[in-house]
Structures are given as structure tokens and as C-alpha cells.
SEZASE-612638 format. One record per residue: residue in one letter; y, x, z negated of N, C-alpha, C in turn. Coordinates in steps of 0.05 Angstrom, whole numbers, always signed. Example, Ala and Ser with C-alpha at 12.3 -4.5 7.8 and 13.67 -1.06 7.14 Angstrom:
BEGIN
{aa: a; n_north: -114; n_east: +264; n_up: -156; ca_north: -90; ca_east: +246; ca_up: -156; c_north: -66; c_east: +264; c_up: -156}
{aa: s; n_north: -45; n_east: +257; n_up: -142; ca_north: -21; ca_east: +273; ca_up: -143; c_north: +1; c_east: +258; c_up: -157}
***
This chain:
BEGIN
{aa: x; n_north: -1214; n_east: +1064; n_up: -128; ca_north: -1191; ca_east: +1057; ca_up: -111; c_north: -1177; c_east: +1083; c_up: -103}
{aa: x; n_north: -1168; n_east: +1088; n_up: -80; ca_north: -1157; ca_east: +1107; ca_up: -57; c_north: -1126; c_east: +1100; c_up: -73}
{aa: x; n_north: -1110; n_east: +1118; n_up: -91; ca_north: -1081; ca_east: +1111; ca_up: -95; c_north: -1067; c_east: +1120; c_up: -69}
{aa: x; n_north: -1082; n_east: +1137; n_up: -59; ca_north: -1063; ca_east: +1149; ca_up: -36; c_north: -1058; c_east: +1135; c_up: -14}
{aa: x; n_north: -1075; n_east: +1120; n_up: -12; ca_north: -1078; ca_east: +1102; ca_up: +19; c_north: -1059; c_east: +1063; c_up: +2}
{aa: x; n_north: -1066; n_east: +1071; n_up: -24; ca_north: -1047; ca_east: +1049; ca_up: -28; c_north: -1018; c_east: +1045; c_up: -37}
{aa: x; n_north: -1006; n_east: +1070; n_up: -31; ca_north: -982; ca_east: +1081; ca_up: -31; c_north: -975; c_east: +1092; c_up: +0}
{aa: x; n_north: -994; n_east: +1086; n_up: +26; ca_north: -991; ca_east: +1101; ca_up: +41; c_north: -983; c_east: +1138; c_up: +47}
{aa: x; n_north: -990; n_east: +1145; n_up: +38; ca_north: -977; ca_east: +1169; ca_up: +29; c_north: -1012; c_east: +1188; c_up: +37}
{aa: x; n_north: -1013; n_east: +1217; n_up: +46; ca_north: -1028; ca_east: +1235; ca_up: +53; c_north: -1042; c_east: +1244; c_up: +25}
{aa: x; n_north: -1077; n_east: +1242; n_up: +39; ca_north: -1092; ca_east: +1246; ca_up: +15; c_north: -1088; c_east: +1279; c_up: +11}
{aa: x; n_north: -1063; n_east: +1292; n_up: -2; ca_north: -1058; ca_east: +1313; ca_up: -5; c_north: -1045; c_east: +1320; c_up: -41}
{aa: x; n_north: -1053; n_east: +1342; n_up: -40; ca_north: -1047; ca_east: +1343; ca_up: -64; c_north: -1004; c_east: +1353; c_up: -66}
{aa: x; n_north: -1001; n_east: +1372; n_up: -50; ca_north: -967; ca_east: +1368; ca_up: -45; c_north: -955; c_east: +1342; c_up: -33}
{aa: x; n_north: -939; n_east: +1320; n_up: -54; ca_north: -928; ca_east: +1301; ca_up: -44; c_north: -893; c_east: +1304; c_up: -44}
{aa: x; n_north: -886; n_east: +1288; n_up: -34; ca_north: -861; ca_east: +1281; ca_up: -40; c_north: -856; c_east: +1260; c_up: -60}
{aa: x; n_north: -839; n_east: +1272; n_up: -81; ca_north: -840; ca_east: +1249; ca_up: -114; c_north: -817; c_east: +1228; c_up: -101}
{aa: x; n_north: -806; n_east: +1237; n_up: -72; ca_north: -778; ca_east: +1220; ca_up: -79; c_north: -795; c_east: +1198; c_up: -60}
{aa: x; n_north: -803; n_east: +1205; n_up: -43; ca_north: -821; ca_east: +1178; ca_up: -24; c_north: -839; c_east: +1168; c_up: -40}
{aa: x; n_north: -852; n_east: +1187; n_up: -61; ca_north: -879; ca_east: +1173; ca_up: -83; c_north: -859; c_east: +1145; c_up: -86}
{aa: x; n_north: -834; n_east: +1154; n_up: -103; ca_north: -814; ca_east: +1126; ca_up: -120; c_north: -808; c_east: +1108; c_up: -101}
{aa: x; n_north: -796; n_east: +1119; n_up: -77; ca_north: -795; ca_east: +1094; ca_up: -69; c_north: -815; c_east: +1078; c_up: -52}
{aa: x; n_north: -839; n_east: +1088; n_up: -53; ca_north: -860; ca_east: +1066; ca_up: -43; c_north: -864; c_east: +1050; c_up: -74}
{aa: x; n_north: -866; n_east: +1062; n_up: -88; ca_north: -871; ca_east: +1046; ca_up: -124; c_north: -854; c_east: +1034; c_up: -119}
{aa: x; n_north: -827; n_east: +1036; n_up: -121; ca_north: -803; ca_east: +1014; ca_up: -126; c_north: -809; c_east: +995; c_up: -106}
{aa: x; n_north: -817; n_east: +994; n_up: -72; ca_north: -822; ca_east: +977; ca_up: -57; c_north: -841; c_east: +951; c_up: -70}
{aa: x; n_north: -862; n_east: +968; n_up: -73; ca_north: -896; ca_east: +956; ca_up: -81; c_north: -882; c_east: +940; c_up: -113}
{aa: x; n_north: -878; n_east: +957; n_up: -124; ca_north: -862; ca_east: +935; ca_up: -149; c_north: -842; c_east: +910; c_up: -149}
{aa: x; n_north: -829; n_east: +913; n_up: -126; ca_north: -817; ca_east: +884; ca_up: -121; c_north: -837; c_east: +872; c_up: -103}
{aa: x; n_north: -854; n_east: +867; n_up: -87; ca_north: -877; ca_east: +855; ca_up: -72; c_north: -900; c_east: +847; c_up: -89}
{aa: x; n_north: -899; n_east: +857; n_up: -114; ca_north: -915; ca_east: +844; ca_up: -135; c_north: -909; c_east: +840; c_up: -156}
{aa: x; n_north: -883; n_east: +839; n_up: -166; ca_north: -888; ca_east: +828; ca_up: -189; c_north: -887; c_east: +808; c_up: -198}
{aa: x; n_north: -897; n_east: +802; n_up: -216; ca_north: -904; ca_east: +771; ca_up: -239; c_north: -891; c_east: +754; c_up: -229}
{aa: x; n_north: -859; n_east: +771; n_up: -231; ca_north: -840; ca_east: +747; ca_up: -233; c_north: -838; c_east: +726; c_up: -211}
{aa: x; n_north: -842; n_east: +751; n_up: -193; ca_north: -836; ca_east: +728; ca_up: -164; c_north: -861; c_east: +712; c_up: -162}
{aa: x; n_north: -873; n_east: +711; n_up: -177; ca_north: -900; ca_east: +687; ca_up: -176; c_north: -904; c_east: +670; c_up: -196}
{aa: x; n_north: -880; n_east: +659; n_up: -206; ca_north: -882; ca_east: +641; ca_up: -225; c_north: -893; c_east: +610; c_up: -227}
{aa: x; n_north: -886; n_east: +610; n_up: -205; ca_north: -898; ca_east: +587; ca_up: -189; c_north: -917; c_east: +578; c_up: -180}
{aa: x; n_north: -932; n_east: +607; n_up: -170; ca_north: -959; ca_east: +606; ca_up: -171; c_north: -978; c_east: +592; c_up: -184}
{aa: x; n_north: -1006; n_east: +591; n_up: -162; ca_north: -1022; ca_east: +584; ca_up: -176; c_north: -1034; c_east: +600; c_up: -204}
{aa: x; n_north: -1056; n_east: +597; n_up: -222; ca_north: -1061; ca_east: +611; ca_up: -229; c_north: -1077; c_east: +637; c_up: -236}
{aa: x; n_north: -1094; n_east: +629; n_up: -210; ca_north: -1108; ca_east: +647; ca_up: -201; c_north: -1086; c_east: +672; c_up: -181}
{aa: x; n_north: -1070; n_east: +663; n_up: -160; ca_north: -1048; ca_east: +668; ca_up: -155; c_north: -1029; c_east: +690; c_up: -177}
{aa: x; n_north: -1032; n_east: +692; n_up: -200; ca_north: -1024; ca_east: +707; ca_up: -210; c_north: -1033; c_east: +728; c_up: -230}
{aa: x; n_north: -1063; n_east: +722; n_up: -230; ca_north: -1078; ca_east: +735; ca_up: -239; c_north: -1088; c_east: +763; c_up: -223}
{aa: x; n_north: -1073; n_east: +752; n_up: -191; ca_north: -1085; ca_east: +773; ca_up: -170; c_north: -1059; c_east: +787; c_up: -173}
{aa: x; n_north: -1042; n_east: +776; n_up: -179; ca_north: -1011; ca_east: +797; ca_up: -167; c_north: -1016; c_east: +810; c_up: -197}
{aa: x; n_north: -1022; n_east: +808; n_up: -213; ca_north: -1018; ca_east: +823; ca_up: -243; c_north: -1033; c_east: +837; c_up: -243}
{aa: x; n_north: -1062; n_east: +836; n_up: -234; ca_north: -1076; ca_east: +859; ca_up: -231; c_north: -1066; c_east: +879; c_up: -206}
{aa: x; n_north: -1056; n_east: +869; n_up: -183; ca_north: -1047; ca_east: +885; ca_up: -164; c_north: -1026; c_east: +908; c_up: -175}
{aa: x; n_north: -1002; n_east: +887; n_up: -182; ca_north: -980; ca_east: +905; ca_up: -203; c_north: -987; c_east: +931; c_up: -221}
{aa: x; n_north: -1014; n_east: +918; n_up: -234; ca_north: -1031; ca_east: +935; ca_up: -257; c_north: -1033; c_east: +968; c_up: -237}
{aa: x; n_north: -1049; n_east: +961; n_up: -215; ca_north: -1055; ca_east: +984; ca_up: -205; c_north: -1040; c_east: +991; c_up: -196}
{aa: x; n_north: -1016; n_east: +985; n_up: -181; ca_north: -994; ca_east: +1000; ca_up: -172; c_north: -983; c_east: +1020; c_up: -191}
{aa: x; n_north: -973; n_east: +1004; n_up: -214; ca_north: -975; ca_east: +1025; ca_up: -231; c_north: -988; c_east: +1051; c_up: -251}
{aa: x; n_north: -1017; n_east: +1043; n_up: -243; ca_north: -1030; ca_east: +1060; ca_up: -249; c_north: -1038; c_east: +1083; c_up: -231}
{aa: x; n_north: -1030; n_east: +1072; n_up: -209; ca_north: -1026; ca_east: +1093; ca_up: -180; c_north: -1005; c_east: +1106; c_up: -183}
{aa: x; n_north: -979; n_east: +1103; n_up: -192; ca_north: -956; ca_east: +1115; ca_up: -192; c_north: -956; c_east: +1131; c_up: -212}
{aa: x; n_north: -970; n_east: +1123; n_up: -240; ca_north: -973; ca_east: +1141; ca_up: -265; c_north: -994; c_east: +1164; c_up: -254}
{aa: x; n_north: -1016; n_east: +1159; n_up: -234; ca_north: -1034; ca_east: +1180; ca_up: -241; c_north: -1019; c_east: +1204; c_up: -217}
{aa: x; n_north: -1011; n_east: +1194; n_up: -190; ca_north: -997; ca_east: +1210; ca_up: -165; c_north: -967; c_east: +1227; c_up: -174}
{aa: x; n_north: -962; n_east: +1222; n_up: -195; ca_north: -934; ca_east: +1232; ca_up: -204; c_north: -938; c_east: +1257; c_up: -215}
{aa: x; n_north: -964; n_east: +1257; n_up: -233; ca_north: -972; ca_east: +1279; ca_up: -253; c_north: -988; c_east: +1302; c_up: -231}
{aa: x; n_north: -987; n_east: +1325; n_up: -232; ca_north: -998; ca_east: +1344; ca_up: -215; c_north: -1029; c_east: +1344; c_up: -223}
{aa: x; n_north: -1031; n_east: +1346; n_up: -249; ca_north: -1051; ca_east: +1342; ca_up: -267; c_north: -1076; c_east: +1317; c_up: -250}
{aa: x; n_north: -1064; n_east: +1296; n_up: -256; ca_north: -1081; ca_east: +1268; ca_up: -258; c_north: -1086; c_east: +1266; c_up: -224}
{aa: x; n_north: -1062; n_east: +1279; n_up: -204; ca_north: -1069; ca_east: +1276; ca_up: -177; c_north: -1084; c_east: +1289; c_up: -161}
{aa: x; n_north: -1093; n_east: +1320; n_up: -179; ca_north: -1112; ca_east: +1336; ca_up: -170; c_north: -1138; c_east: +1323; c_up: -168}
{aa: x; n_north: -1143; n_east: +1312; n_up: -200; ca_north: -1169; ca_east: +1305; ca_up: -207; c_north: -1176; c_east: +1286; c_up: -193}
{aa: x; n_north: -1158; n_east: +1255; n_up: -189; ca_north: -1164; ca_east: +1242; ca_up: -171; c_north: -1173; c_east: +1249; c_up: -136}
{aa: x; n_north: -1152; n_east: +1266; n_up: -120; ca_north: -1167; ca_east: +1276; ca_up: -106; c_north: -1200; c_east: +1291; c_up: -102}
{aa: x; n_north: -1197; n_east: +1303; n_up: -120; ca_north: -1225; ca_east: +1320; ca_up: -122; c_north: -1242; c_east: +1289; c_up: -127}
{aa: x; n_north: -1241; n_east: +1280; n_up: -144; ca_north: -1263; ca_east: +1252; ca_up: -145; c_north: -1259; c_east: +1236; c_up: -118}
{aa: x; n_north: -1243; n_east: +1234; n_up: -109; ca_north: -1245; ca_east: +1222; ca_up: -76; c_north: -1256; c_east: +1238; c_up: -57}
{aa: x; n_north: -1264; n_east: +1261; n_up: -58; ca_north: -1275; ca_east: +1290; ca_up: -48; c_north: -1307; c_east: +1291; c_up: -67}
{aa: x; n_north: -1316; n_east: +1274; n_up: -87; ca_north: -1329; ca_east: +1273; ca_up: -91; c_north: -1340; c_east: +1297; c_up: -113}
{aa: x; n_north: -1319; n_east: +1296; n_up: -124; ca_north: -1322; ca_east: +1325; ca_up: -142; c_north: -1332; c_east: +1321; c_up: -168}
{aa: x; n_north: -1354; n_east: +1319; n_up: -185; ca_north: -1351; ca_east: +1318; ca_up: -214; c_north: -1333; c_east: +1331; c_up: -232}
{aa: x; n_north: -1318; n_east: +1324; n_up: -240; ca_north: -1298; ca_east: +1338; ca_up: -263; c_north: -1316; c_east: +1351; c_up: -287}
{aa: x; n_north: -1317; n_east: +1368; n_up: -289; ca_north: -1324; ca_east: +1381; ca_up: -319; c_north: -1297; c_east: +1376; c_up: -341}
{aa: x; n_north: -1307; n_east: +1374; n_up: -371; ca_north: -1293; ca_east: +1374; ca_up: -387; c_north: -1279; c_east: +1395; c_up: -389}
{aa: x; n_north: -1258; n_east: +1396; n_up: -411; ca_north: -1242; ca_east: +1418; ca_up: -408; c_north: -1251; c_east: +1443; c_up: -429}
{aa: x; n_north: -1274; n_east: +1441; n_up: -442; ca_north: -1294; ca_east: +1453; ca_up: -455; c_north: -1299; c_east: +1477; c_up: -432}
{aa: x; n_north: -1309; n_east: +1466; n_up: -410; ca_north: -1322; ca_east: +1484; ca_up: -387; c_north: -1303; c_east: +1515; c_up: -383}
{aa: x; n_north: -1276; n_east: +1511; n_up: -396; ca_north: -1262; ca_east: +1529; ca_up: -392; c_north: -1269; c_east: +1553; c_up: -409}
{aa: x; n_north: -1281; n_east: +1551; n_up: -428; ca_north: -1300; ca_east: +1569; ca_up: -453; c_north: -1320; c_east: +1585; c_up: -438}
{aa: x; n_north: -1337; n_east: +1576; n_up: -408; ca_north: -1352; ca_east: +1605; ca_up: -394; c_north: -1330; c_east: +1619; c_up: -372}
{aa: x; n_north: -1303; n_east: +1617; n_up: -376; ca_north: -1283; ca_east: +1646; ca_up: -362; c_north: -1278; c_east: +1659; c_up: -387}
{aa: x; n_north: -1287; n_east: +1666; n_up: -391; ca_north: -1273; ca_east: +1702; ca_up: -417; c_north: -1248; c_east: +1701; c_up: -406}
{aa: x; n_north: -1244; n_east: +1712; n_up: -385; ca_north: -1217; ca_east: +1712; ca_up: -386; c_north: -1198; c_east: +1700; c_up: -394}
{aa: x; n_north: -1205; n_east: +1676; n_up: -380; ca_north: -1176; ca_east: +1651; ca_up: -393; c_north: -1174; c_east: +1644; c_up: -423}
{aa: x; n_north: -1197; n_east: +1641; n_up: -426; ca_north: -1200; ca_east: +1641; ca_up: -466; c_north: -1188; c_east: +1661; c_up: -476}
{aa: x; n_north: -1191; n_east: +1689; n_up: -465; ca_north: -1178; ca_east: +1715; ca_up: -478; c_north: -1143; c_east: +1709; c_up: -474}
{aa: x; n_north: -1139; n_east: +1696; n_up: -453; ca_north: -1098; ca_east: +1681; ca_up: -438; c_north: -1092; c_east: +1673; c_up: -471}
{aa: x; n_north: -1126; n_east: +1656; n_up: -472; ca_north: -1107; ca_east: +1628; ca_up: -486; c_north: -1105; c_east: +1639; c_up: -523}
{aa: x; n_north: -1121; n_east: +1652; n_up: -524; ca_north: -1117; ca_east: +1674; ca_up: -544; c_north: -1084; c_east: +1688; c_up: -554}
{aa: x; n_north: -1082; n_east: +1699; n_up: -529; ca_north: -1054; ca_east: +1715; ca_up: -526; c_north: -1030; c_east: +1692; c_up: -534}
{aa: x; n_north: -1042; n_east: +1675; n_up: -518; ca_north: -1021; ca_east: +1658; ca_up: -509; c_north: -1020; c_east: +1643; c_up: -539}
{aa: x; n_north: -1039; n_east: +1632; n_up: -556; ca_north: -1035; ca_east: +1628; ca_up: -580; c_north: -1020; c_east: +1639; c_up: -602}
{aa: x; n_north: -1032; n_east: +1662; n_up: -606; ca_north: -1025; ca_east: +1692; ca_up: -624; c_north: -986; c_east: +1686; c_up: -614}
{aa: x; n_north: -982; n_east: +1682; n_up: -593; ca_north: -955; ca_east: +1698; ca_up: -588; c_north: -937; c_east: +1671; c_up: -600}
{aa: x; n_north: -948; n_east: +1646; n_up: -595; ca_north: -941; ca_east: +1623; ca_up: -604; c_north: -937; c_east: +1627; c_up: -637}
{aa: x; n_north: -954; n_east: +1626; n_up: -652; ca_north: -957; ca_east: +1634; ca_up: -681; c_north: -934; c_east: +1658; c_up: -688}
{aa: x; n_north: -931; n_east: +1666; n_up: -667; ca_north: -915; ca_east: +1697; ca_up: -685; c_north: -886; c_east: +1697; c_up: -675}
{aa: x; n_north: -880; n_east: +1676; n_up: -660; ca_north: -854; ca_east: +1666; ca_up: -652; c_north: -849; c_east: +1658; c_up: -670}
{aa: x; n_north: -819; n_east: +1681; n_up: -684; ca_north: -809; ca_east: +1669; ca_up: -710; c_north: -773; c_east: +1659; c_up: -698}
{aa: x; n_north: -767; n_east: +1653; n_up: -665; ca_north: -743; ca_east: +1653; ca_up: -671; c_north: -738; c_east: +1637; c_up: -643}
{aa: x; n_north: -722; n_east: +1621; n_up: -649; ca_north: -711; ca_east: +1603; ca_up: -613; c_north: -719; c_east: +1625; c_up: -590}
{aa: x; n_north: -698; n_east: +1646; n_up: -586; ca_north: -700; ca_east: +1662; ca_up: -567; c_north: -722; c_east: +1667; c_up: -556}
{aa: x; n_north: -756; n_east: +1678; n_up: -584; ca_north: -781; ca_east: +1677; ca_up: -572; c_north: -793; c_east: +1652; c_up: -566}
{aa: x; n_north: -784; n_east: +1635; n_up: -575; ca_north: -801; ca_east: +1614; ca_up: -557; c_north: -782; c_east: +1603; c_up: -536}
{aa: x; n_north: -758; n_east: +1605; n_up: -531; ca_north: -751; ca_east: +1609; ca_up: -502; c_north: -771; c_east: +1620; c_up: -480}
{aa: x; n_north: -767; n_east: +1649; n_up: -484; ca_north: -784; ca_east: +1668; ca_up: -477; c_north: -818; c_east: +1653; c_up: -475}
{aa: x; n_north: -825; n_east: +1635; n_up: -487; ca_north: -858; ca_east: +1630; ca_up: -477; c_north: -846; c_east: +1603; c_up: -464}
{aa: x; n_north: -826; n_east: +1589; n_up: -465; ca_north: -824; ca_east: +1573; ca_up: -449; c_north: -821; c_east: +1574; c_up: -421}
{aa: x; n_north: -803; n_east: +1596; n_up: -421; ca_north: -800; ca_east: +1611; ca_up: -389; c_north: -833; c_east: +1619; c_up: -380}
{aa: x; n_north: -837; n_east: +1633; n_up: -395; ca_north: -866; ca_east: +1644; ca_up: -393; c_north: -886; c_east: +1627; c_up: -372}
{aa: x; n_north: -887; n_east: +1600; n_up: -395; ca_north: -902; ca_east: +1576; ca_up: -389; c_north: -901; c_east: +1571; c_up: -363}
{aa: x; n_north: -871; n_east: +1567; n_up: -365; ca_north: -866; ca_east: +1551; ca_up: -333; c_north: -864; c_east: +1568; c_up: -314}
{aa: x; n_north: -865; n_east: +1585; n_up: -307; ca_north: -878; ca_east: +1607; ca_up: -286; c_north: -910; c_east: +1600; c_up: -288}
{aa: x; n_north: -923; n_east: +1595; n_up: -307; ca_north: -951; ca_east: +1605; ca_up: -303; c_north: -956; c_east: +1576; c_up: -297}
{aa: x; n_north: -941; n_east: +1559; n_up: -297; ca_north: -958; ca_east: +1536; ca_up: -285; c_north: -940; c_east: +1526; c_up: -255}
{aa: x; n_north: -920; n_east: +1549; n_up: -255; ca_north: -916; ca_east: +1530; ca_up: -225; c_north: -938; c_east: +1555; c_up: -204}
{aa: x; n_north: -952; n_east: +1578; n_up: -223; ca_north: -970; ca_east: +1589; ca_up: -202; c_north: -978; c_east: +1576; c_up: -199}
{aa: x; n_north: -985; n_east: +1557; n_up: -224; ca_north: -1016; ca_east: +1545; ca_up: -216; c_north: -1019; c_east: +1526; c_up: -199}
{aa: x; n_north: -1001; n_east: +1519; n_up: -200; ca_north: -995; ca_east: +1489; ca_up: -177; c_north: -991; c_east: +1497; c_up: -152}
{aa: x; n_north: -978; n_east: +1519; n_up: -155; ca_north: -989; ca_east: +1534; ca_up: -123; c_north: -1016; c_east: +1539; c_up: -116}
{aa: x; n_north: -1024; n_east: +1546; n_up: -130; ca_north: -1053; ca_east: +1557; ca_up: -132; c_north: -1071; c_east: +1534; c_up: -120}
{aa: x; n_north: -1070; n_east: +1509; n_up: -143; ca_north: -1087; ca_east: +1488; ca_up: -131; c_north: -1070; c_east: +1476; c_up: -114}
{aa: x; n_north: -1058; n_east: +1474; n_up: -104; ca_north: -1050; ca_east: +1464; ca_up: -73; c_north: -1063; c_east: +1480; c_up: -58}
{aa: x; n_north: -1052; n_east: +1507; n_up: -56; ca_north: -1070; ca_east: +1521; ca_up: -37; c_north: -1099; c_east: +1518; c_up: -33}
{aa: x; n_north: -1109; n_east: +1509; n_up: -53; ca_north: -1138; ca_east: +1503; ca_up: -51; c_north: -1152; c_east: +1481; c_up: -43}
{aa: x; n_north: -1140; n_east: +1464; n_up: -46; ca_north: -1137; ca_east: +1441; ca_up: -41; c_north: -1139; c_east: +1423; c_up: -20}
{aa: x; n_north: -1116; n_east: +1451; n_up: +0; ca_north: -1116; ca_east: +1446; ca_up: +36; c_north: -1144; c_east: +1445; c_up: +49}
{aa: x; n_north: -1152; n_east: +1458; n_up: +33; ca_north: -1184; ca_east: +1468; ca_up: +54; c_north: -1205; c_east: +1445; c_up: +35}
{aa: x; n_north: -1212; n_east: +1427; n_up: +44; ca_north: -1233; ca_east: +1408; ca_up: +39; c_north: -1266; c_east: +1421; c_up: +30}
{aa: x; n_north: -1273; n_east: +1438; n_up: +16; ca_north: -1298; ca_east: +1452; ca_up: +27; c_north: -1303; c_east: +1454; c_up: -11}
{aa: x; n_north: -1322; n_east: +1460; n_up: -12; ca_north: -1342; ca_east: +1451; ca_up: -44; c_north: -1329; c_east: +1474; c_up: -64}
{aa: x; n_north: -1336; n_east: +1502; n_up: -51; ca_north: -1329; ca_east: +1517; ca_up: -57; c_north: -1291; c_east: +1516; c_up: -70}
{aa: x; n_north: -1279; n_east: +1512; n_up: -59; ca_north: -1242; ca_east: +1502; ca_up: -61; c_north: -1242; c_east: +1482; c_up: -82}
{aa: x; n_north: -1263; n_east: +1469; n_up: -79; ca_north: -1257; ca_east: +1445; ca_up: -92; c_north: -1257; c_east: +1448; c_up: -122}
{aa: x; n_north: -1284; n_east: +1469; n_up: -134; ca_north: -1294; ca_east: +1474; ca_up: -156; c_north: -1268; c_east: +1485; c_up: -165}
{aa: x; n_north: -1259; n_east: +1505; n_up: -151; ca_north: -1240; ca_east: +1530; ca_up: -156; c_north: -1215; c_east: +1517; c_up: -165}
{aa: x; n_north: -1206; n_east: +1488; n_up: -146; ca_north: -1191; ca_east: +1475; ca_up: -157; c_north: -1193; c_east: +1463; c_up: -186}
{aa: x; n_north: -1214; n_east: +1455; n_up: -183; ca_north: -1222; ca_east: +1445; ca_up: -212; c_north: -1207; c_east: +1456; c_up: -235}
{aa: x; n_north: -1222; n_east: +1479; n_up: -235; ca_north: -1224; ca_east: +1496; ca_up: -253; c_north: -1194; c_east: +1511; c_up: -261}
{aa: x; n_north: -1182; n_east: +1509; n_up: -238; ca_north: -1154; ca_east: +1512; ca_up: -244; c_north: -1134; c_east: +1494; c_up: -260}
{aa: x; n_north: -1152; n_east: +1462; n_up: -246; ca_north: -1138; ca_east: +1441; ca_up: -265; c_north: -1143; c_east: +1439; c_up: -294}
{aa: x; n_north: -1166; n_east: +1450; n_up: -300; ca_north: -1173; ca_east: +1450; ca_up: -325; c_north: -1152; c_east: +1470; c_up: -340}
{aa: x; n_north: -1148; n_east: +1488; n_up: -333; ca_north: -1125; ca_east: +1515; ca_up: -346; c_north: -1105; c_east: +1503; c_up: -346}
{aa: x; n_north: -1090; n_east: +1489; n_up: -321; ca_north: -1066; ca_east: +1479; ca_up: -323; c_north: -1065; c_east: +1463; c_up: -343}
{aa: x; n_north: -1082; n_east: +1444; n_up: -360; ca_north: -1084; ca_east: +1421; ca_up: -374; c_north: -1079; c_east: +1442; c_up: -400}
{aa: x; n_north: -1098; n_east: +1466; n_up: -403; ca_north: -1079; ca_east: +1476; ca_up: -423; c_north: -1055; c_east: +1491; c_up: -432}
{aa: x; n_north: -1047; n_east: +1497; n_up: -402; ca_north: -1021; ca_east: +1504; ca_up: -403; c_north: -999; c_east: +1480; c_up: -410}
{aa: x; n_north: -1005; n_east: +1459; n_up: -406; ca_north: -983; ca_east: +1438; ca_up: -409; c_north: -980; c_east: +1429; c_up: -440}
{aa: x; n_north: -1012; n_east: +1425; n_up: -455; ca_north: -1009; ca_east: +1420; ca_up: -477; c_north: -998; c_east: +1452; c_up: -495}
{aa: x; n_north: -1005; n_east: +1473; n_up: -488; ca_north: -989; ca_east: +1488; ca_up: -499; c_north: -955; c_east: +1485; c_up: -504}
{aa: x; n_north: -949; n_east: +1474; n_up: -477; ca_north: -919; ca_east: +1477; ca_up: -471; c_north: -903; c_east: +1448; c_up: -497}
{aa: x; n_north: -922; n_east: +1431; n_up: -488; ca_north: -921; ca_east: +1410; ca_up: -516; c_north: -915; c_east: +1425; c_up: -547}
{aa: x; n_north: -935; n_east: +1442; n_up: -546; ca_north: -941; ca_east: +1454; ca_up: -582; c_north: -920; c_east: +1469; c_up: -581}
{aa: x; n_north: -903; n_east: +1491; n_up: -562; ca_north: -884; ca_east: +1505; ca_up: -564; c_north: -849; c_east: +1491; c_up: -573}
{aa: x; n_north: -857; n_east: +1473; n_up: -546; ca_north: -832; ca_east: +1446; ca_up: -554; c_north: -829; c_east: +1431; c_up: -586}
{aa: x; n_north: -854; n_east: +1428; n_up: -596; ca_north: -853; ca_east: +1424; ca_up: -620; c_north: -838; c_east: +1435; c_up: -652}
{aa: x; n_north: -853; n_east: +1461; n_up: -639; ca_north: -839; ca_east: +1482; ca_up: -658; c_north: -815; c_east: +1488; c_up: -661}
{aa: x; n_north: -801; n_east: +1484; n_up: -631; ca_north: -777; ca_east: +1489; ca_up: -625; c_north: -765; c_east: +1467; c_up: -636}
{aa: x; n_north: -778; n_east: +1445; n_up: -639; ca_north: -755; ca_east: +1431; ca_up: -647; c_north: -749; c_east: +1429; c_up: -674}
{aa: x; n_north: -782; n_east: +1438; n_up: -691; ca_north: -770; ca_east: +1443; ca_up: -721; c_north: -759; c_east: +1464; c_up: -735}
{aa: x; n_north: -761; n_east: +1490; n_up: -714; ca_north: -740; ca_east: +1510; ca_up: -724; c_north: -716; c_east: +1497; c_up: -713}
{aa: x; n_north: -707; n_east: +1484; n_up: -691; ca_north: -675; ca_east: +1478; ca_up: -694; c_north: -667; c_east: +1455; c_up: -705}
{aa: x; n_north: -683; n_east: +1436; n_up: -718; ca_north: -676; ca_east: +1413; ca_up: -737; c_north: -678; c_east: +1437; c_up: -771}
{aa: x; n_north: -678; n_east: +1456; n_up: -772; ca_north: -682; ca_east: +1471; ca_up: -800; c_north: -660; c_east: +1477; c_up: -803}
***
């Protein structure tokens, strides 16, 4: 299923989150349960699965993450696991750094400092795969990929950092 065409909304990867909500909030009063109580029961078996996917359209188009990949699979892209990120040396050597500095953060201030960090390095990246994005072509597409895959570890990083933070300031 096309979330984009069933949110009306451009098969693009830069959206607008405030038009994403309110086509969700629309599509969520036009289907839900409730107003079909009456229904038959087949009749409500269709609006609950409809509802189902609306929301599963609005969960996956919200996330930068989940709206890339979907695009690229509507572009016909196979996703590689996030394993595949193990043949760039490079980025393994990031995620290295980027570990090590995590581990040796002994104080709020330094993991401020990788939080700031973080979120610079992933609103490149979201620049990055947008930019790539625009251009429909195999080559862009991979490139996107592959970017989504990094971003995925930048985010769960940002998770493990938030973590920490929160049990050095619950200490």
C-alpha cells in the first residue's frame, strides 16, 4: 500500500508533519469504529482494518526513518539489513568514536555535548537523504539507503546516550 497517495500527500521524502496530522486527524474521524456501530458486520471489519492502516500510515510517514524506507520500496529498492553498514570502514570507525566517547562520558555536560553532537549529525543526514531522494535514479536510491541505515544508528545511539543521562541525573 502507497501511504502517500492514501494520505494524499507527495511521494516525497520532505513532508509537511503539520498537513501529515491533519490529514490523520481527518481520515481518523471518517473511519473510526465508533461511527460504525451500527454497522453491519462485515461493515466494520472494513472500517477497522481501514483505521488499522491509517494508522499505520501515519506511524510509518511521521518517522524520517520508516518514510525513507518506504519510499525506496515504492521505488523498488531492496533494503539491506543494517549489518550491511559493516562494508563502510568508515562509518564503523564513526561508530567506534562515537561509542568510545559515549563510554568515557563521565559527566551531564559530556553527554550534552554528544547530544548536541548527535543532533547535528542527523539533521545532516536528513538533509542528505532528502537530497537524494529528489532524483529518482538507482544509483540515489542505494546512496539513500545506505544513509538510512547510519541514521538508524544514529538514533539508537541518541536512545543509549538519553539513557545514561538519565541515570547519572537520577544518582
Amino acid at each position: 500500500m502507497n501511504y502517500f497517495e492514501l494520505y494524499n500527500l507527495p511521494e516525497q521524502f520532505e513532508l509537511d508533519l503539520v498537513k501529515l496530522k491533519q490529514h490523520y486527524q481527518t481520515l481518523q474521524k471518517l473511519t473510526h469504529p465508533d461511527r460504525f456501530a451500527t454497522a453491519s458486520e462485515q461493515q466494520k471489519r472494513m472500517y477497522l482494518t481501514k483505521n488499522a492502516q491509517i494508522n499505520d500510515a501515519y506511524s510509518v510517514l511521521q518517522s524520517p526513518i520508516s518514510r525513507g524506507e518506504h519510499l525506496l520500496e515504492l521505488r523498488g529498492v531492496e533494503l539491506a539489513s543494517e549489518q550491511d553498514t559493516v562494508g563502510d570502514v568508515e562509518f564503523l570507525m564513526e561508530q567506534m568514536e562515537w561509542r568510545e566517547a559515549l563510554e568515557d562520558a563521565d559527566s551531564v555536560e559530556a553527554l550534552e555535548k554528544l547530544v548536541a553532537d548527535n543532533h547535528q549529525v542527523l539533521a545532516q543526514q536528513e538533509q542528505a537523504i532528502a537530497a537524494l531522494l529528489l532524483n529518482n535514479n538507482e544509483q540515489d536510491n542505494q546512496s539513500a539507503a545506505q544513509e538510512l541505515r547510519k541514521m538508524k544508528f544514529m538514533i539508537k545511539l541518541a536512545s543509549e546516550i538519553d539513557t545514561k543521562m538519565d541515570r547519572m541525573t537520577d544518582s
